[in-house]
C-alpha positions as CSV (number, residue, x, y, z in Angstrom):
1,X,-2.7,-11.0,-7.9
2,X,-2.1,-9.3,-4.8
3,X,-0.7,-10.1,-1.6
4,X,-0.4,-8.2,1.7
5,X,1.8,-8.0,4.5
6,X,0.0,-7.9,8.3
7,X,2.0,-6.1,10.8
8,X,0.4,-5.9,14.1
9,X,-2.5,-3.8,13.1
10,X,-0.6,-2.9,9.5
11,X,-1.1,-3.9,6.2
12,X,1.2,-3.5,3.2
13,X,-0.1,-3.6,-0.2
14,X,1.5,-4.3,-3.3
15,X,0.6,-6.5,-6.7
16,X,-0.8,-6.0,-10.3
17,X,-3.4,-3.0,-11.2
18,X,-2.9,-0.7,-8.8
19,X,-6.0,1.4,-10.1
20,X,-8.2,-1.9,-9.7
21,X,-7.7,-4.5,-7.5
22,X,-4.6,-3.1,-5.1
23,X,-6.2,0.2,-4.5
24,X,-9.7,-1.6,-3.1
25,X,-7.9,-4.1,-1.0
26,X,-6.3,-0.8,0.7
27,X,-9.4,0.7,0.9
28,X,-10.8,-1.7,2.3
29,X,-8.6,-2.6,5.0
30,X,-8.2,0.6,5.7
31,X,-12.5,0.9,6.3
32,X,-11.3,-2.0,8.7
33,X,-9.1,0.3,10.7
34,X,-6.0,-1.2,9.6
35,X,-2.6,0.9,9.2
36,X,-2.2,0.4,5.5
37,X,1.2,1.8,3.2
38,X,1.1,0.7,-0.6
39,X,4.6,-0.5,-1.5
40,X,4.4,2.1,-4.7
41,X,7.4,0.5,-6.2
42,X,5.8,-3.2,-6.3
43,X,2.6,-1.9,-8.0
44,X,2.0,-1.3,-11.4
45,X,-1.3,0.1,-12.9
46,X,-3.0,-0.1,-16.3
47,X,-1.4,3.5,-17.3
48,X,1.3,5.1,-15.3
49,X,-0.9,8.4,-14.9
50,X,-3.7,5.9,-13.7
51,X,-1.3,4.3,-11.0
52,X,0.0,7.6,-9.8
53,X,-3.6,9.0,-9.7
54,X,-4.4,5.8,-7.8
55,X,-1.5,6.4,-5.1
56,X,-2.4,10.4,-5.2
57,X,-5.8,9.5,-4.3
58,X,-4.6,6.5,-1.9
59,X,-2.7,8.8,0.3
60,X,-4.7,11.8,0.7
61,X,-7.7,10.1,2.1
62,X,-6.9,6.7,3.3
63,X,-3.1,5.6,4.0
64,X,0.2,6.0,3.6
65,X,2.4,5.3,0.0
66,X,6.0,4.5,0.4
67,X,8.6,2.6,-1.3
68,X,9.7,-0.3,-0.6
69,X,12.8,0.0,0.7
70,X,10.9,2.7,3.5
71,X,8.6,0.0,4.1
72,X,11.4,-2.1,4.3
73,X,13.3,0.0,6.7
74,X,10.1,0.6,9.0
75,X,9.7,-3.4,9.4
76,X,13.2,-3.4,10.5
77,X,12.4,-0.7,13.2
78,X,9.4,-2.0,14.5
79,X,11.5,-5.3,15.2
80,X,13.8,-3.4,17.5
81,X,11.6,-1.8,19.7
């Protein structure tokens, strides 16, 4: 299961499998043009090495990774201005 988070032109992504499911959603909205972050501390992959691998791979070539209290904070922020 995962469910996303669209801010303006952003997209949070966070759920089960990071390696599978979570990690093509980002990749695909992220082919979309969308500003994606994956909340790394609401996903969970089948191996820890594999979720981290997943993230690693993530946020070199396609978005941003942050926790969730970052992501958190940034929402905040963009409400202000």
């Amino acid at each position: 299961m995962t469910a996303t988070i669209a801010v303006s032109l952003s997209v949070g992504s966070q759920g089960a499998v990071t390696n599978i499911c979570c990690e093509s959603s980002a990749r695909e909205a992220a082919e979309l043009e969308y500003k994606v972050i994956m909340v790394s501390d609401a996903l969970s992959g089948q191996a820890h090495g594999l979720h981290e691998a997943s993230l690693a791979t993530f946020y070199r070539i396609f978005g941003d990774v942050r926790p969730a209290g970052e992501v958190m904070t940034l929402l905040v922020q963009g409400t202000r201005t």
